[in-house]
C-alpha positions as CSV (number, residue, x, y, z in Angstrom):
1,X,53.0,81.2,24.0
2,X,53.6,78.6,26.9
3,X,53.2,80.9,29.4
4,X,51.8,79.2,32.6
5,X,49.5,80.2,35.3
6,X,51.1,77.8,38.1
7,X,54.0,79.9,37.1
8,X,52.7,83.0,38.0
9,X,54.1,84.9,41.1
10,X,51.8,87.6,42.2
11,X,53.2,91.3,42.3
12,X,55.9,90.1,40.3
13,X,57.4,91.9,36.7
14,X,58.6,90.3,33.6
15,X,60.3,91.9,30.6
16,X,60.8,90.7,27.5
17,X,63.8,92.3,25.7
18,X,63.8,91.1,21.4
19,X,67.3,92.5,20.4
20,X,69.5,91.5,16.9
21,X,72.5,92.9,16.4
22,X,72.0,95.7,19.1
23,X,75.5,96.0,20.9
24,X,74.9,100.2,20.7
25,X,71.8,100.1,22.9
26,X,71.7,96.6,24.8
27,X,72.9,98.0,27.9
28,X,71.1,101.5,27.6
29,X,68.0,99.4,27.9
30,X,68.8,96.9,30.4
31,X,70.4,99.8,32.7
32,X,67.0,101.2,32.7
33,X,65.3,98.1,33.7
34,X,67.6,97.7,36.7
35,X,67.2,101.1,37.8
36,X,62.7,100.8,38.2
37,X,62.0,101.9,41.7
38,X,59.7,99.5,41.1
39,X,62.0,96.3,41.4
40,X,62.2,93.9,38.0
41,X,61.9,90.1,39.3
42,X,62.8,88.7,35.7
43,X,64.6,90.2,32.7
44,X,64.8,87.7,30.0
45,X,67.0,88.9,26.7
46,X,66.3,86.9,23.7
47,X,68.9,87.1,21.1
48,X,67.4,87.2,17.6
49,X,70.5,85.4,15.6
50,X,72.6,88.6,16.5
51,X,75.9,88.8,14.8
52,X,77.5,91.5,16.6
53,X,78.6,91.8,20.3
54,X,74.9,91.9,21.8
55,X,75.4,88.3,23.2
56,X,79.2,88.4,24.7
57,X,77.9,91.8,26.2
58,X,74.9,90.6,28.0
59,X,76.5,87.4,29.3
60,X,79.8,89.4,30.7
61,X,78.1,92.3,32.0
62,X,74.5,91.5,33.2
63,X,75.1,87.7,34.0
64,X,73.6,87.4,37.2
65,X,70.7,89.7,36.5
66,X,69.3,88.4,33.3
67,X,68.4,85.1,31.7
68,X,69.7,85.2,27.7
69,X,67.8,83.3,25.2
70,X,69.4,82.5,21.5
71,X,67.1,82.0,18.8
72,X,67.7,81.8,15.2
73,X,66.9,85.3,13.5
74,X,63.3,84.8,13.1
75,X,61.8,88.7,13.9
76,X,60.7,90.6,16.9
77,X,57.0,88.2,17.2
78,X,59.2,85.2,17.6
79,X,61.5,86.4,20.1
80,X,59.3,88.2,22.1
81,X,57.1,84.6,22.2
82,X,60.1,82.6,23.4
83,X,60.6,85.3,26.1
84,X,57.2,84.4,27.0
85,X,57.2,81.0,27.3
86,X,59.4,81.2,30.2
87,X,57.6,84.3,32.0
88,X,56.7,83.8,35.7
89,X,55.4,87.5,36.4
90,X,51.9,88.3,37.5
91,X,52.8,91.5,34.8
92,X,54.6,91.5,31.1
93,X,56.6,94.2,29.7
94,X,58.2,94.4,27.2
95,X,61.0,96.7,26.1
96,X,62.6,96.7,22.4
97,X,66.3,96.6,22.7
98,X,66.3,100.5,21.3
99,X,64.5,101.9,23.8
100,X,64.9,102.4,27.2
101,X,62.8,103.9,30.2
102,X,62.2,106.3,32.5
103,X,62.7,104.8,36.8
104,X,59.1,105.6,37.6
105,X,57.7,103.7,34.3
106,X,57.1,100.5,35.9
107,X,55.5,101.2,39.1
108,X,53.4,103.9,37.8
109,X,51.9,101.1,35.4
110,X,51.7,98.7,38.1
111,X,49.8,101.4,40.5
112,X,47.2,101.9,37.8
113,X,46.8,98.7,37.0
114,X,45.7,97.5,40.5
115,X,43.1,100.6,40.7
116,X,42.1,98.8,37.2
117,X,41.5,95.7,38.0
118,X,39.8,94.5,34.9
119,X,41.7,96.1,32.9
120,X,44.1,93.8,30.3
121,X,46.9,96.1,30.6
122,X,48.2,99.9,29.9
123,X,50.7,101.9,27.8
124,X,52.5,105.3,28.5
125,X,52.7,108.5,26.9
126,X,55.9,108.9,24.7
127,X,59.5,110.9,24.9
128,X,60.1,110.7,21.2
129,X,64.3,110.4,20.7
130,X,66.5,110.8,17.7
131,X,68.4,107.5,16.7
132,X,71.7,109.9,18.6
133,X,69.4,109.6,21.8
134,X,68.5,113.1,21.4
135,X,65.0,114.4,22.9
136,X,62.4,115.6,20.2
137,X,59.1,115.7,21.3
138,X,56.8,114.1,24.2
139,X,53.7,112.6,22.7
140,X,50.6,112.2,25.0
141,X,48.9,109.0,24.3
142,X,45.7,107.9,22.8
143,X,42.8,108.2,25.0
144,X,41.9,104.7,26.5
145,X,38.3,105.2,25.3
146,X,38.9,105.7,22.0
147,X,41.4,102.8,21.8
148,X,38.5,101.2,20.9
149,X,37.3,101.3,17.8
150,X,40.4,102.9,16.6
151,X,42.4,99.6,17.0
152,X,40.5,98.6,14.2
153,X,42.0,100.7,11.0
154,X,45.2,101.3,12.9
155,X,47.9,101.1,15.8
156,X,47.2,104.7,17.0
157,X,50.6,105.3,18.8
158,X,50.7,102.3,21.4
159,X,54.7,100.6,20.7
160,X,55.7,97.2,22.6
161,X,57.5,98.8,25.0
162,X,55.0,101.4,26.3
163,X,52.7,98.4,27.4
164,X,52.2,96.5,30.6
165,X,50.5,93.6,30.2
166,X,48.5,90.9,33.0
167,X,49.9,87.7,32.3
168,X,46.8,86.3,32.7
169,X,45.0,88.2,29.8
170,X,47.7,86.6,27.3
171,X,46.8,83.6,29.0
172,X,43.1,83.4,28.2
173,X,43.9,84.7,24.6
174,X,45.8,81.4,24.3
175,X,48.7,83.1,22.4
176,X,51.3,86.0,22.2
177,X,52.5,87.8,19.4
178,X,51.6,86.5,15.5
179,X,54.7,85.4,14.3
180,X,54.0,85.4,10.6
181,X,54.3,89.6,11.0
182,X,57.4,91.6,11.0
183,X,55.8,95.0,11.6
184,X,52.6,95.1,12.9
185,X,52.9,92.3,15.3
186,X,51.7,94.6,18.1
187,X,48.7,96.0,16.9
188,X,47.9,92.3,16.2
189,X,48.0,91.6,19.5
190,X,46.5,94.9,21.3
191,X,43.6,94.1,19.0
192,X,42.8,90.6,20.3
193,X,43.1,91.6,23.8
194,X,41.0,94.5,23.3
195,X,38.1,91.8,22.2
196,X,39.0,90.4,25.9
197,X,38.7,93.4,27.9
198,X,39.7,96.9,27.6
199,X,43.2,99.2,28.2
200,X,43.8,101.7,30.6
201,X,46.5,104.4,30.1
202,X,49.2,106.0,32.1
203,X,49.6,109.6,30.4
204,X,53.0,110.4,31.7
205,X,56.2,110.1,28.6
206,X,57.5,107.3,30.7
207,X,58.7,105.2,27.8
208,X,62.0,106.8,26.0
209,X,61.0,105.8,22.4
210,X,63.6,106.1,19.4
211,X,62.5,107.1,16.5
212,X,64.4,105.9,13.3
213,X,63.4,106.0,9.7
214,X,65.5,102.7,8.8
215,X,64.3,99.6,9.3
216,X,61.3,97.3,8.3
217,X,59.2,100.5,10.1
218,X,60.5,102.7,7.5
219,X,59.9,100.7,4.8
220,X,56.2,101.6,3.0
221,X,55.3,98.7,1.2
222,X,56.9,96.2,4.1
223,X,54.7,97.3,6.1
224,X,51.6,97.3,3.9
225,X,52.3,94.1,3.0
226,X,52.9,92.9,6.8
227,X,49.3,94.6,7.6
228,X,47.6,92.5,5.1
229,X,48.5,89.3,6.6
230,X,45.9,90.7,9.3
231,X,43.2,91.8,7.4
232,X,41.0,89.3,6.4
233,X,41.1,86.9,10.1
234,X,41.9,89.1,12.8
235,X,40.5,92.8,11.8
236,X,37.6,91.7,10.2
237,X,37.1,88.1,11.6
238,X,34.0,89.7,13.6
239,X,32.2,90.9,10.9
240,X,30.2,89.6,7.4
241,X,28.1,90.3,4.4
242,X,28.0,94.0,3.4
243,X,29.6,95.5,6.8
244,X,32.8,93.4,6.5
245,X,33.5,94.6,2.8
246,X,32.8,98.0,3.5
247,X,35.2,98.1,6.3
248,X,37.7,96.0,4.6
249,X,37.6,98.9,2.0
250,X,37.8,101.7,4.7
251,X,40.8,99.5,6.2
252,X,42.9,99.3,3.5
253,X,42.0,102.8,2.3
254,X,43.4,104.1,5.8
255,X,46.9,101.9,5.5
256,X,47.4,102.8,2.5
257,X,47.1,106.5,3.3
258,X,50.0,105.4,6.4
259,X,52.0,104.0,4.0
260,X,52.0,107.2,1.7
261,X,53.1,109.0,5.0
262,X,55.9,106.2,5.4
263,X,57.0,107.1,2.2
264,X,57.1,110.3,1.9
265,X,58.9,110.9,5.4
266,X,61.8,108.1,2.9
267,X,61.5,110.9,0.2
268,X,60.2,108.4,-2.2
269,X,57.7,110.3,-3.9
270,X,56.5,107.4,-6.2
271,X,55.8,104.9,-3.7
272,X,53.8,108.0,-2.0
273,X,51.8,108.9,-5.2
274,X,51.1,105.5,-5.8
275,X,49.6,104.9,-2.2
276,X,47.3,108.1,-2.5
277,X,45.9,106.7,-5.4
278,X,45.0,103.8,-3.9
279,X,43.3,105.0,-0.7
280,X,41.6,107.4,-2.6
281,X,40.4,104.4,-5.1
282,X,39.9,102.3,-2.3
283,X,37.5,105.1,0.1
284,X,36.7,108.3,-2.3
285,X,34.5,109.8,0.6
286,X,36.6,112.9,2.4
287,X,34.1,112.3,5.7
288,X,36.1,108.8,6.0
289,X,39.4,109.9,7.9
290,X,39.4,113.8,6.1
291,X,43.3,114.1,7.3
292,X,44.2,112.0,4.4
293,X,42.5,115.1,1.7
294,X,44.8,117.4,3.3
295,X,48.0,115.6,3.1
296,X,46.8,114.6,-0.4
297,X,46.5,117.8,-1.6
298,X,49.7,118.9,-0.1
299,X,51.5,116.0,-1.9
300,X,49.8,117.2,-5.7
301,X,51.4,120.4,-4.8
302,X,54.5,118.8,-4.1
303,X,54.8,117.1,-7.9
């Protein structure tokens, strides 16, 4: 991540857009960049290898008002890391290319962040959407103070582009997103800046958030696979000895559990069965996470 603190203009907002082959929602999400009361200084679109319309659209509609990046298709972590290595705001956000925001997102987050001033960044409160764009639900978000240890088993509801980050917290990490992950990139990162100083939270559904059951996100074993790659030296780098294997067991006993959620909302009951099995295997104790007992035993009734 090269991003500079010479570079750095105070009171100033950067946000990184990641987008492949997203000509349906490109301009839904850059419209709502544009129309922050709180003004944007620097959009910066990074084309992930796209091979639909998302490029011609961005350089023929938005030319003048936001700086396009092409990348070979290399996922979401790598994109959003070239986005940063060209940053010049005193605050990063970032916005996947399916979402979109409400005007008042951005200065809200900027407001609370200045009454926060040690605080590494903050995330919003949810409006839950169909992949139509259709309202479902508003989702409060995780209380700041139990971010913490929470951040540890899981990502408990905090998406890319509900976050406002200080530029110079990435800075002293050393280092954006992880790109060997393609799924759980974020919670990657929110966990090593959480070692650096804590989050603060803005509780208002200011961040328009689509939720799809396609993609890697939907996909059970993708992304118990792509939490693995985490494990062993970034949730556990902390600990040894006795405490680091328990909690390894309690980790993977918890994923595993979200992955028999991921697919049972796919309707694959096998993949779901065979996850239950192994969180149970993994962590028999019903005092460790109880809520995964009662989905348990409403998937036996199931088969």
């Amino acid at each position: 991540m090269g991003l500079s603190a010479e570079k750095v203009v105070e009171g100033t907002v950067t946000v990184v857009i990641p987008v492949y082959n997203g000509e349906r929602f490109i301009r839904r999400a850059v419209d709502s960049i544009l129309r922050q009361t709180y003004p944007v200084t620097q959009i910066i679109v990074v084309d992930d290898g796209s091979k639909d319309a998302t490029r011609q659209i961005v350089e023929t509609e938005y030319r003048d008002q936001v700086t396009l990046l092409r990348q070979q298709n290399g996922g979401p972590a790598k994109a959003r890391n070239a986005g940063l290595g060209i940053a010049t705001g005193e605050f990063i956000a970032f916005l996947d290319a399916d979402d979109w925001w409400e005007p008042e997102k951005i200065s809200t987050q900027v407001n609370v962040l200045r009454q926060h001033p040690d605080a590494v960044g903050n995330y919003t409160g949810l409006r839950v959407m169909s992949d139509e764009g259709e309202h479902l639900i508003d989702l409060k978000p995780v209380d700041h103070t139990t971010l913490w240890p929470t951040l540890r088993w899981c990502n408990p509801g905090v998406p890319p582009s509900s976050v406002l980050l200080r530029s110079s917290a990435l800075e002293e990490l050393g280092g954006g997103f992880n790109e060997r992950q393609l799924g759980s990139e974020d919670w990657n990162l929110w966990f090593r800046l959480i070692t650096k100083g804590h989050f603060c939270v803005c509780p208002e559904p200011l961040t328009d958030y689509r939720s799809s059951a396609g993609g890697l996100s939907g996909d059970a074993n993708h992304m118990y696979k792509d939490f693995m790659k985490m494990l062993d030296d970034t949730l556990l780098a902390d600990m040894t000895g006795l405490r680091r294997s328990l909690w390894r067991r309690r980790i993977i006993s918890y994923q595993a559990f979200k992955a028999c959620l991921t697919a049972r909302a796919a309707g694959d009951k096998t993949t779901e069965r065979a996850y239950m099995k192994r969180s149970v295997l993994e962590w028999p104790s019903p005092f460790w996470a109880p809520e995964r007992f009662r989905f348990f035993a409403v998937t036996l009734m199931r088969t």
